[in-house]
LOKOLSE-59399 format. One line per field, with one value per atom (N, C-alpha, C): atom name; y, z negated, x negated; residue in one letter. Coordinates in steps of 0.001 Angstrom, whole numbers, plus 500000, padded with zeros to 6 digits. Layout:
<rs>
site	[CA,...]
v	[Y,...]
w	[Z,...]
u	[X,...]
code	[A,...]
</rs>
This chain:
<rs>
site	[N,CA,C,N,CA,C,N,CA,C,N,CA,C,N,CA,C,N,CA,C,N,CA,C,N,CA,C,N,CA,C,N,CA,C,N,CA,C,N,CA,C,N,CA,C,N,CA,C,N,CA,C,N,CA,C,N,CA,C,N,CA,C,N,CA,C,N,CA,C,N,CA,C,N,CA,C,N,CA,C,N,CA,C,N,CA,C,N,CA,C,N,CA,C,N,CA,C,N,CA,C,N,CA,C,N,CA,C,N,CA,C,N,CA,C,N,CA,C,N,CA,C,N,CA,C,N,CA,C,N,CA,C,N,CA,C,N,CA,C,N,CA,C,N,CA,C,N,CA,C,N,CA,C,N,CA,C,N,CA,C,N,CA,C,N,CA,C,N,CA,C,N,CA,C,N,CA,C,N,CA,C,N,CA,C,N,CA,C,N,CA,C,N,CA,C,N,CA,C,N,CA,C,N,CA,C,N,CA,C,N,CA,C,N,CA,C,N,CA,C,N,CA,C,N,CA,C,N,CA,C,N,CA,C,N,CA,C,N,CA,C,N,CA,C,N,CA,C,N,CA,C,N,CA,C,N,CA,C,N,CA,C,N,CA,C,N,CA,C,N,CA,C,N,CA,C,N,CA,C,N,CA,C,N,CA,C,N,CA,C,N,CA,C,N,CA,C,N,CA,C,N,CA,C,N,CA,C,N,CA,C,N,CA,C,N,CA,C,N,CA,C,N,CA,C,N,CA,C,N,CA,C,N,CA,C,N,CA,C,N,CA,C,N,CA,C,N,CA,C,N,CA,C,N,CA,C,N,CA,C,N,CA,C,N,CA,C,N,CA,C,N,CA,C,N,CA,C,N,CA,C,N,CA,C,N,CA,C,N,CA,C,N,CA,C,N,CA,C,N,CA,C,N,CA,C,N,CA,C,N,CA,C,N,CA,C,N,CA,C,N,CA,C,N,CA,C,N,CA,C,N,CA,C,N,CA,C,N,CA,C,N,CA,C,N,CA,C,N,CA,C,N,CA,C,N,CA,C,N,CA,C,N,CA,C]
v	[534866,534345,533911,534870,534486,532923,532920,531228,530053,530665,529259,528982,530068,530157,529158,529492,529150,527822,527586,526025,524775,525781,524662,524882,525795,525428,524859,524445,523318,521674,521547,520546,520256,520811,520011,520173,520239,519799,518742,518020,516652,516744,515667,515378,514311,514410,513514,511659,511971,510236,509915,510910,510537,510780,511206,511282,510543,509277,508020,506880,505780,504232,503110,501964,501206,499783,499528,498015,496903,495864,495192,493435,493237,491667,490478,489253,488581,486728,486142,484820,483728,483150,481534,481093,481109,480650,481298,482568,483752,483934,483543,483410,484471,485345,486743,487762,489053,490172,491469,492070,493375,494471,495595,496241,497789,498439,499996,500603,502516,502966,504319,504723,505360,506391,507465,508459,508503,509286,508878,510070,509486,510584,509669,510387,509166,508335,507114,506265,506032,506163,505156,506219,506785,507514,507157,505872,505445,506799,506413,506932,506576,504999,503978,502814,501779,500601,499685,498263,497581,495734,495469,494230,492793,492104,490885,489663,488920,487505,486427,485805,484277,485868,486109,486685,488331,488900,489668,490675,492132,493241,494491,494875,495822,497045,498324,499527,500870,501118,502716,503378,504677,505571,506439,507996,509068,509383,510442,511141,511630,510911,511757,511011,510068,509617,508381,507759,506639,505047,504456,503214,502501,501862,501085,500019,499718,498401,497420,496993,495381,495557,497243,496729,497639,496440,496846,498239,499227,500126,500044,500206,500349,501589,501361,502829,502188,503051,502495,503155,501749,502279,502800,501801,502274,501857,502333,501687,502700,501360,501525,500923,501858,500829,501456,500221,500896,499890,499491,498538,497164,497692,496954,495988,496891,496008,497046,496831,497701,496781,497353,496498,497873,496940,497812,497135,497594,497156,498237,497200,498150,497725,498925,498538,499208,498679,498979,500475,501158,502529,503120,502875,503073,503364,502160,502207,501419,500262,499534,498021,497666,496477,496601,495585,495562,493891,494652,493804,492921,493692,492666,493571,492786,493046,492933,493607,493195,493420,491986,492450,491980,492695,492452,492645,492335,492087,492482,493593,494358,493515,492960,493060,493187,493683,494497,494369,493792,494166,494493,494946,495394,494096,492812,491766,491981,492623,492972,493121,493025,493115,492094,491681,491230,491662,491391,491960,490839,490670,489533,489575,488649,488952,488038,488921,487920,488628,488400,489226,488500,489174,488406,488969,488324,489008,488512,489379,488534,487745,486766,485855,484778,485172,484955,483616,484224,483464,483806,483306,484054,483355,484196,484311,484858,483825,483861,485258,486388,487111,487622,487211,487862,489163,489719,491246,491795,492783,492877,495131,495562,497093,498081]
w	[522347,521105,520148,519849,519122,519655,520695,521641,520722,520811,520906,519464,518543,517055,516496,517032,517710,517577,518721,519154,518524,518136,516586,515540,515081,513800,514137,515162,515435,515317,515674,515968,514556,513742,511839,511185,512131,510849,511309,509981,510233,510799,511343,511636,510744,510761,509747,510003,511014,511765,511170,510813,510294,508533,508361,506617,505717,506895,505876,506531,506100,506487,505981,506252,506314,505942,505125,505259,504680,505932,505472,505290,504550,504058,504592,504478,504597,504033,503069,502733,503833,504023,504945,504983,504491,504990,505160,505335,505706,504380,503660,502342,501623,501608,501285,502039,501955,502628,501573,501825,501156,502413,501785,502793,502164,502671,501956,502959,502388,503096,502245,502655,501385,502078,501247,501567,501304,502554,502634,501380,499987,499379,498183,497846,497197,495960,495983,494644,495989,495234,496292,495532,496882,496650,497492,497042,497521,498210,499248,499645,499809,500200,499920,500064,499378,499473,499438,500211,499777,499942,499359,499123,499404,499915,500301,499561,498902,498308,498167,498933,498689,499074,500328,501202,500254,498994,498466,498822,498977,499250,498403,498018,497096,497911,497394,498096,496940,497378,497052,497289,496308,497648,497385,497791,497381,496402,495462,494698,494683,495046,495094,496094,497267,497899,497548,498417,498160,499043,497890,498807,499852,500359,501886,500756,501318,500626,500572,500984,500777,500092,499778,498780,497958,496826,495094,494714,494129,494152,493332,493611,492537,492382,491512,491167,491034,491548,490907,489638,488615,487245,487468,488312,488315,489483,490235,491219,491325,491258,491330,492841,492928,493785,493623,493308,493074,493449,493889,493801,494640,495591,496820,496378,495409,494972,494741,495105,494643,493762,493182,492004,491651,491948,491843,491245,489890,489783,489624,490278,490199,489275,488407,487908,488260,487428,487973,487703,488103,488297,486799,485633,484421,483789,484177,483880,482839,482776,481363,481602,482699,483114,484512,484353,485408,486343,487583,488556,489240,489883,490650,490457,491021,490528,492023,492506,493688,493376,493579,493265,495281,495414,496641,496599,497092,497006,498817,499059,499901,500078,501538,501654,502796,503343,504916,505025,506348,506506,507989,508564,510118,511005,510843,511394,511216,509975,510178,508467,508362,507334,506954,505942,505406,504028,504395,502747,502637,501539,500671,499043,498928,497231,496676,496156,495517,495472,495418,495151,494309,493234,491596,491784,491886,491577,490648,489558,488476,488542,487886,488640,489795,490396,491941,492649,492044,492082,492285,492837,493076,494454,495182,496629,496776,497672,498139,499279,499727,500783,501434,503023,503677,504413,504697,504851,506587,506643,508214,507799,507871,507427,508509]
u	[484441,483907,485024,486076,487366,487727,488099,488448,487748,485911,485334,485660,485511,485730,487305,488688,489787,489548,488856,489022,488097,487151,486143,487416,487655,488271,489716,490267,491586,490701,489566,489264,488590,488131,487809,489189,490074,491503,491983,492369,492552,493997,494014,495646,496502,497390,498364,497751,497738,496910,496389,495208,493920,493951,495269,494607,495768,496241,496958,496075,496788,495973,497105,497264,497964,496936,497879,497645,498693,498527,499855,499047,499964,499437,500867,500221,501178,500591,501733,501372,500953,500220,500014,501395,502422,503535,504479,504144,505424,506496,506504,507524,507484,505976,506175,505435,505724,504635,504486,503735,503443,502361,503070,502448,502798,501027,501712,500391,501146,500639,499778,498595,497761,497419,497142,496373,494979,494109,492589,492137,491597,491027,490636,489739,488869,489422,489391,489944,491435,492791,493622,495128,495789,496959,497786,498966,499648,500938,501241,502668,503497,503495,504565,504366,505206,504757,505843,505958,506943,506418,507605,507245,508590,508467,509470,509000,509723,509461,510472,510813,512344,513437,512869,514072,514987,514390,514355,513441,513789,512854,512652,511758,511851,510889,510896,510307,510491,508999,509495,510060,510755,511547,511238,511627,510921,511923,511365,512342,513616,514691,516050,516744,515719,516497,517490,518110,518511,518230,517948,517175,518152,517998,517984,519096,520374,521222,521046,519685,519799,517705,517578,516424,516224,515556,515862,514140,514831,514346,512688,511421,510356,509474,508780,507927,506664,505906,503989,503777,503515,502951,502090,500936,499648,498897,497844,497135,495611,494754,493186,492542,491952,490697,488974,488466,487288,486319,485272,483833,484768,485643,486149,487209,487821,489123,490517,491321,492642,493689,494331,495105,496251,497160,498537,499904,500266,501415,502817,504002,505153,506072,506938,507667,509261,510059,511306,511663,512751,512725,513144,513153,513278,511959,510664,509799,509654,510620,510664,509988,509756,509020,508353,507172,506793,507330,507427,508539,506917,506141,505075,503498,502547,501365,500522,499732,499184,497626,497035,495131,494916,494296,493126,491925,491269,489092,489281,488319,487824,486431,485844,484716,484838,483056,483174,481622,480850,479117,479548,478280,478193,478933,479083,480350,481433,482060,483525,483749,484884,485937,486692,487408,488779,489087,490529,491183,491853,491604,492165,493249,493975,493838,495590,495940,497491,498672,499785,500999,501517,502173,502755,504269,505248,506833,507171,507570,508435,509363,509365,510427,510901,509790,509758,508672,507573,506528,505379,504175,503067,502431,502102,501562,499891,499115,497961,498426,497486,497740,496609,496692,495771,496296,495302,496136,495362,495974,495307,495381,494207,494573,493271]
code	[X,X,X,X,X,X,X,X,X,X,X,X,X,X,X,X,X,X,X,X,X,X,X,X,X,X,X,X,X,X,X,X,X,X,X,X,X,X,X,X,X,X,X,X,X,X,X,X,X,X,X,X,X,X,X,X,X,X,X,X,X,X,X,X,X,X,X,X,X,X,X,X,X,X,X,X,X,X,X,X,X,X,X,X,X,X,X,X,X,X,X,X,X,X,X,X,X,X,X,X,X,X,X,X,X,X,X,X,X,X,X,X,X,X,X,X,X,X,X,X,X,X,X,X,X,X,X,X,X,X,X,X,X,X,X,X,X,X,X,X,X,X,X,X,X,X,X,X,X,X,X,X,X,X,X,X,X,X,X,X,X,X,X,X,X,X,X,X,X,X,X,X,X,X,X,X,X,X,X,X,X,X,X,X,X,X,X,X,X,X,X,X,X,X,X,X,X,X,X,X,X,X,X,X,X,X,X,X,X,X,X,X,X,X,X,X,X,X,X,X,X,X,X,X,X,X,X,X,X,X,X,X,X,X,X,X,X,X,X,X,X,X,X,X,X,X,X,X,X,X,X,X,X,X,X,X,X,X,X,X,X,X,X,X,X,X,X,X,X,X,X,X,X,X,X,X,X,X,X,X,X,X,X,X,X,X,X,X,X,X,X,X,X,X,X,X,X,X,X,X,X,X,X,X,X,X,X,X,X,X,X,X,X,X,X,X,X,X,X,X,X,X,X,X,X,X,X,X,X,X,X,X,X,X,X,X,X,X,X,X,X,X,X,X,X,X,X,X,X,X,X,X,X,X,X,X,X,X,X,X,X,X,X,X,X,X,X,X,X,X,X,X,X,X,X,X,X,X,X,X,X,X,X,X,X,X,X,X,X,X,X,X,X,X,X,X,X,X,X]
</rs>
């Protein structure tokens, strides 16, 4: 009885697999991408995210580490998703501007899915993005 008890309660714990998700986007002409990765819990808890635009890359990093040399460091001010939309902007690691802005529109029926939406870089320009998640 201990066993069967044992072996139900290994099998309702989630595994790390199952409690992130990914989704990565990319412009119609390859010129930019974005792509992050979330934790499954309700509303939207980023864990990381990054972003490329005119051959420039920017990324989160974790607390303390040190970013990658050829990309410029960001922080999430803020990020929502709610009624099939997520909207996320980052700013620079001071917190004194915001560097880019990402809106996407979620829709999904029993045929399928797509994610859709825009990527904004300061400076940079602004990008149509379809996403694949």
């Amino acid at each position: 009885m201990r066993c069967v008890i044992a072996i139900l309660a290994i099998s309702v714990v989630p595994s790390a697999a199952l409690a992130t998700g990914e989704i990565f986007c990319e412009a119609p002409d390859a010129a930019a991408q974005f792509g992050y990765t979330f934790g499954t819990v309700p509303g939207i808890a980023l864990v990381s995210a990054s972003f490329t635009a005119n051959g420039q890359n920017w990324a989160t990093t974790a607390s303390g580490s040190t970013p990658e040399p050829d990309v410029t460091p960001v922080a999430v001010a803020q990020a929502a998703y709610d009624s099939g939309q997520t909207l996320i902007d980052f700013v620079d690691p001071n917190f004194e501007q915001i560097v880019a802005s990402v809106r996407l529109v979620h829709a999904d029926n029993d045929a399928g899915f797509a994610i859709a939406g825009v990527l904004a870089v300061e400076g940079h320009g602004v990008w149509p993005m379809i996403c694949d998640g």
